[in-house]
N, C-alpha and C positions, 0 to 999 in steps of 0.2 A: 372110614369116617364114622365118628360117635354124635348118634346126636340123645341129649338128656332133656328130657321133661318134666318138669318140678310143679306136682299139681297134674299129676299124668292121669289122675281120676277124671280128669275135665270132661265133660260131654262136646266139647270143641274137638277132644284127640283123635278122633278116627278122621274128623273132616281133614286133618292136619296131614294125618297118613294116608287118605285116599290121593289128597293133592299132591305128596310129594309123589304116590306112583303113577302118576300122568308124566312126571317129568324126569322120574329116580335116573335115566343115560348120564342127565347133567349134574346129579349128584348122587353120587354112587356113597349110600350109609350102609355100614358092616353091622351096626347094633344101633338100635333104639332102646332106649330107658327110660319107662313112666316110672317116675315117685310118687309118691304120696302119702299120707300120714296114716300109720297103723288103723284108725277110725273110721279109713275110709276104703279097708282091703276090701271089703265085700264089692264095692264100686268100682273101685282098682281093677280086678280081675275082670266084672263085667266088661270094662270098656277094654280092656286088654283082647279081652276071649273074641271078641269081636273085630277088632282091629287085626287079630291074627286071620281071622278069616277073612277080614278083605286084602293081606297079603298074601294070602295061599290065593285066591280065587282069584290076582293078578299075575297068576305066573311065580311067588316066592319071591323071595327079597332079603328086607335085611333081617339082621335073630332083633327078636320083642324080648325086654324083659322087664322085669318089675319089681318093685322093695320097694320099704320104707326107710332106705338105709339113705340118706346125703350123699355121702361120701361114695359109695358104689356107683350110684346114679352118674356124678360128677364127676369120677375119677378117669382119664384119659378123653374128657369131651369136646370136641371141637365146637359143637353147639348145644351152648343151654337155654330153653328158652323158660320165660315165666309165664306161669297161667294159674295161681296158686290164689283161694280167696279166702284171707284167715277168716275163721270161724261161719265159713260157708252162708248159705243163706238165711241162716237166724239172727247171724251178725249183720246184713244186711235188712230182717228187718225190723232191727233196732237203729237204724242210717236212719231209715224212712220215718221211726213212729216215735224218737225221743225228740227230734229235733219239732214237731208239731208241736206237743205239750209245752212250746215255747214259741208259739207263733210264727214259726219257721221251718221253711220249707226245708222235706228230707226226702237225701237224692244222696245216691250211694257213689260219687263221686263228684260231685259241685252242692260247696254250703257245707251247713255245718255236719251233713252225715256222710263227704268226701271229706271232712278232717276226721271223722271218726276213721274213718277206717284206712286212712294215711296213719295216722296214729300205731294203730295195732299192726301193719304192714310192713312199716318200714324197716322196722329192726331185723326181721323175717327175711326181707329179700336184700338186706347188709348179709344177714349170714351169709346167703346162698351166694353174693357175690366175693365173701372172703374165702369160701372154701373152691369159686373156681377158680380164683386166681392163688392157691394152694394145691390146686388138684387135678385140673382141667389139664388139658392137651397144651402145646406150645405155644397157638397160638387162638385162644378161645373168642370164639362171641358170645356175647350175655343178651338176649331178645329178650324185653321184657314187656310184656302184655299186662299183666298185673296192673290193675286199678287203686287209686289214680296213677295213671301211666308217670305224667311227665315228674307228676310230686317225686315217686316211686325211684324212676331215672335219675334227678338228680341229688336223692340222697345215696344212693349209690357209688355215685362219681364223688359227692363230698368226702362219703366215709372211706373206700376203699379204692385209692388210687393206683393206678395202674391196670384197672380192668376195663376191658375195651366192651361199654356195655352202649343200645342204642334203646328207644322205648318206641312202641309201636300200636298203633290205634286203628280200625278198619275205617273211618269214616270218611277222609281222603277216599280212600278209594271205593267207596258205594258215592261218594259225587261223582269222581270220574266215573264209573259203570254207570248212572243218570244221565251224564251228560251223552258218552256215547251212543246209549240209545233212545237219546233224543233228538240228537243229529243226524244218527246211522249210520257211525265208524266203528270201526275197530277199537277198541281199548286202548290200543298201543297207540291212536294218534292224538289219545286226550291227555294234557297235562296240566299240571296245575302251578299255581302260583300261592304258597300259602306264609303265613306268619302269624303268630300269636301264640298261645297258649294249647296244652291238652284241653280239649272238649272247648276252649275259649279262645278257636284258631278265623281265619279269616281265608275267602280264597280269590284266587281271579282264574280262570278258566280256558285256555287254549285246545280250538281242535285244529290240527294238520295246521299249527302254529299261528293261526288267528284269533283271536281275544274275542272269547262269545260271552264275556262276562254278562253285557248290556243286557242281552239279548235272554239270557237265563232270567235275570232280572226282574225283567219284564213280563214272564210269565209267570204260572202259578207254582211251580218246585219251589221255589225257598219260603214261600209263607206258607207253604202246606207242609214242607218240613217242619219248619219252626214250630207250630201246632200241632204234627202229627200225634202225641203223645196227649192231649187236652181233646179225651172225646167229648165234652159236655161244653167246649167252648163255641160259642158262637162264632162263626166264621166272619160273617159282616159284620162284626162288633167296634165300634170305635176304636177302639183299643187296636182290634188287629188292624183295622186298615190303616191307623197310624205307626203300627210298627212296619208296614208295607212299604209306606211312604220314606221312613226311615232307614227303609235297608236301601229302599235305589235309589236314594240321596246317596249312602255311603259308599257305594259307587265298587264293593265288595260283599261276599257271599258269606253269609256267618256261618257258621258252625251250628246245628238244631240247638246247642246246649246256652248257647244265647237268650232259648225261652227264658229261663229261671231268673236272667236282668232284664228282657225287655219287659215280659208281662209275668213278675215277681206274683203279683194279688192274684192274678187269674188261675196262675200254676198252682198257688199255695190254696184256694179254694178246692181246683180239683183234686188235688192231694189228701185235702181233707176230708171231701164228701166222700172219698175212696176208702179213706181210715173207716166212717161211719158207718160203710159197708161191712166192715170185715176185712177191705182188701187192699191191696197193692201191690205193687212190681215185684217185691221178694216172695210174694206166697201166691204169687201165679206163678214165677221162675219155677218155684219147691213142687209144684204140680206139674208141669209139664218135665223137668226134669225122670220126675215117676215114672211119666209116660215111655219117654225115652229111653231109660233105662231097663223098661218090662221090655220095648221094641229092642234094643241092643240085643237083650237075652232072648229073645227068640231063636229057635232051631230054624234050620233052612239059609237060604243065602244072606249073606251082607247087605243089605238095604238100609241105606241112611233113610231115616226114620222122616215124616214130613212135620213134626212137632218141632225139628230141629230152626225152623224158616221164622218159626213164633219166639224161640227161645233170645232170640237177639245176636250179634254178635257174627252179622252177615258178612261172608268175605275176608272174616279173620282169617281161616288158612292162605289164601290166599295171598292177602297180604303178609303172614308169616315169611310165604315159601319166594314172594317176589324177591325182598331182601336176600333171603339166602343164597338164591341162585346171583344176585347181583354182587355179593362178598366173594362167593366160591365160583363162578365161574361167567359172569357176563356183569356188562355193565347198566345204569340205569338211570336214570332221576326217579326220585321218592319222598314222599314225606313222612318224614323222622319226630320223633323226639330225642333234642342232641344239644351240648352247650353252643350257646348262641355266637361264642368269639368275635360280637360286634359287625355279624350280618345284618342283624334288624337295629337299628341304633338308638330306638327307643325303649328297648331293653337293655339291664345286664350283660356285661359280656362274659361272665361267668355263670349266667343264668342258664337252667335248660328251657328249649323253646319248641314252637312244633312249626318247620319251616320246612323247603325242599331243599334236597339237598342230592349230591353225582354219589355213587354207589359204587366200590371197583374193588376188585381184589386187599387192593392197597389199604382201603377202610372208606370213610363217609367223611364226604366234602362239602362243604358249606358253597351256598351261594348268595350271589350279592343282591337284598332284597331291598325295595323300597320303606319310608318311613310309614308307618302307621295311620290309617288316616283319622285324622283329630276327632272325629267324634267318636267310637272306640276305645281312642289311644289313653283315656284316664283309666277307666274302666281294666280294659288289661293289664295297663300300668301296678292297680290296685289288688287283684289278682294275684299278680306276680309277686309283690310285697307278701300278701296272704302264706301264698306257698313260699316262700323263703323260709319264712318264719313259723312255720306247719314243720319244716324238718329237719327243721335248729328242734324244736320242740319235742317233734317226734325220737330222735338221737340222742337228746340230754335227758330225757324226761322233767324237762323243768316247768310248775306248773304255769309260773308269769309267762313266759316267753307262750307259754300258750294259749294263754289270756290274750295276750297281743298279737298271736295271730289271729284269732278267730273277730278282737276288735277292729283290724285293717281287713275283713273281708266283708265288702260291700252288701252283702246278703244280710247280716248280724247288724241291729242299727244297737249302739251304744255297751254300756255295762250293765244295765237294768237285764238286755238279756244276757250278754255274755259270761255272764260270773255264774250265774245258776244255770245256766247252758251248757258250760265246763265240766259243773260237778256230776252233773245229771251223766252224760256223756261215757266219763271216766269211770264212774258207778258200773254203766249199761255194761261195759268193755272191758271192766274189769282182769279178768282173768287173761284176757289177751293184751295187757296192758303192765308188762314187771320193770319198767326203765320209771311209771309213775307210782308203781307198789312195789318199794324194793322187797315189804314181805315175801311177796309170790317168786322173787327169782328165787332161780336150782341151786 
């Protein structure tokens, strides 16, 4: 078996490969192939040179290889996953610091700097899904991790039918690993009940198949989620204890990315005071990435580096490698990004959604989920309209239809901002940006 990684520079890739050789009896891969873009060979090989060493130093395994070719990467692949983030973290932080200079909160996948960089992405991970289904193995999976997941997903499935691709997020499962060792089970007896959107998902919580939702609720995990990211926010602030109030009324677990609707002004303060520093989440990434990758290149054994616990993106391998094994050789429930086929029924049924769903050789099965609970349920609603129309925009490069998505997303109030919000945006991104400059295409 081939598995191909697009964005194989990633500092996620060794965790990817440590994980799968805990488990490699149950998936026996012949070759691994990191990609990644000529710009990024010096990175490339770091993380390669090091991922080779943590397969010698379990005993050997499968051949590593590497290019910047597509095509080689992709060619006979049974698995390709996505972890690619065009224009790295400088594009991210132009997410964070165009969308301020408009009074608006920037976040590199929720608001208007997760349309930016839907925008520059999508056309990106269309290729990568046309040439697997041109080049791949017979019967290929497309995992795509790529931010924003679910945008990502389902312009995938619009543009290039017939490839069997699914989107995948670790935060399901850092709640289930919360809940587990909050109760003190195993992992395998916690499951979850989700529905709603990437990053604007909802949950209800079973362990050893009893509904502990209440009871999480109740305690302090989901308001210290919700705020974990708002160091300067008062904890006992009005504000939070009525979005407290708010969540165990709703009688479901949000998703932390909820902050950015419940407490829009508190978020977009700290965001700001963080700009007036100097700083933000893409140039703390860009720093710690450093660190990592001096740790990678170190001589002596394979030691996953402890800057990797800061970097974000807890339990990704993990979650990668659940799925895998539940396509290729066991079965499971999981939570996906997958068209929604009229399991949640206050969604589209040609909508992608992020719901749970049975996991088996055969492929990914939907299951039967309850309605939304109304105070939510406009909100995601409104959302969902957003991204529709983010990857009508994204694919046509037309620039109204992308006027109108960014006016149906409840973060953006009116035209006043969205018209000069657009162009600012489009300017930033320019260069990764040739479906709205037909100058710049090849």
């Amino acid at each position: 078996m081939k598995l191909a990684v697009i964005g194989g520079g990633s500092l996620y890739t060794p965790e990817l490969i440590r994980g799968w050789l805990t488990r490699r009896d149950d998936l026996p891969l012949d070759e691994i192939h990191l990609m990644d873009l000529p710009e990024a060979a010096g990175r490339l090989a770091t993380v390669a040179d090091f991922s080779r060493r943590l397969i010698a130093q379990a005993g050997g395994g499968a051949h590593l290889a590497t290019g910047d070719s597509l095509d080689l990467a992709i060619e006979g692949a049974d698995i390709v996953i996505n972890q690619f983030r065009v224009g790295g973290q400088l594009a991210r932080d132009l997410d964070e610091t165009v969308p301020l200079r408009h009074g608006l909160i920037g976040q590199e996948t929720t608001g208007p700097g997760g349309f930016a960089m839907a925008l520059r992405t999508i056309p990106v991970a269309v290729t990568v899904a046309e040439r697997v289904r041109a080049m791949a193995g017979p019967k290929p999976w497309l995992i795509n991790f790529t931010n924003p997941a679910g945008l990502v997903t389902e312009a995938i499935l619009k543009a290039v039918p017939g490839v069997s691709v699914v989107g995948l997020c670790n935060i399901p499962l850092i709640l289930r690993q919360q809940a587990a060792t909050a109760f003190g089970v195993p992992l395998a007896e916690v499951t979850l009940e989700t529905a709603g959107l990437n990053h604007l998902s909802l949950f209800r919580v079973q362990v050893a198949g009893r509904d502990v939702t209440e009871a999480i609720l109740a305690g302090p995990l989901v308001a210290g989620e919700v705020v974990a990211n708002l160091p300067s926010l008062d904890r006992t602030s009005a504000q939070v204890l009525a979005m407290s109030r708010w969540v165990r009324r709703l009688g479901w677990i949000p998703n932390p990315y909820f902050r950015y609707f419940l407490l829009p002004d508190e978020t977009l303060a700290d965001a700001q005071s963080a700009a007036d520093r100097g700083e933000n989440r893409a140039r703390l990434v860009l720093a710690l990435e450093r660190e990592i990758l001096d740790a990678y290149a170190s001589a002596g054994p394979a030691v996953m580096p402890a800057q990797l616990s800061r970097r974000g993106g807890t339990l990704y391998s993990q979650a990668a490698l659940d799925l895998i094994f539940a396509l290729w050789s066991e079965r499971g429930q999981m939570t996906v990004n997958t068209p929604n086929h009229g399991a949640i029924s206050d969604l589209p049924a040609d909508a992608v959604v992020e719901m749970d769903v049975l996991v088996d050789r055969s492929g990914i099965h939907s299951l039967p989920h309850p309605d939304l609970p109304l105070a939510a349920r406009g909100l995601i609603q409104s959302v969902k309209t957003y991204e529709q129309l983010a990857v009508e925009a994204a694919l046509g490069g037309d620039r109204e239809i992308a006027l109108a998505a960014l006016i149906a997303h409840p973060l953006v109030s009116g035209m006043g901002q969205a018209e000069p919000l657009l162009s600012d945006l489009l300017a930033a991104h320019r260069q990764f940006l040739p479906q709205f400059f037909p100058e710049l295409a090849p």
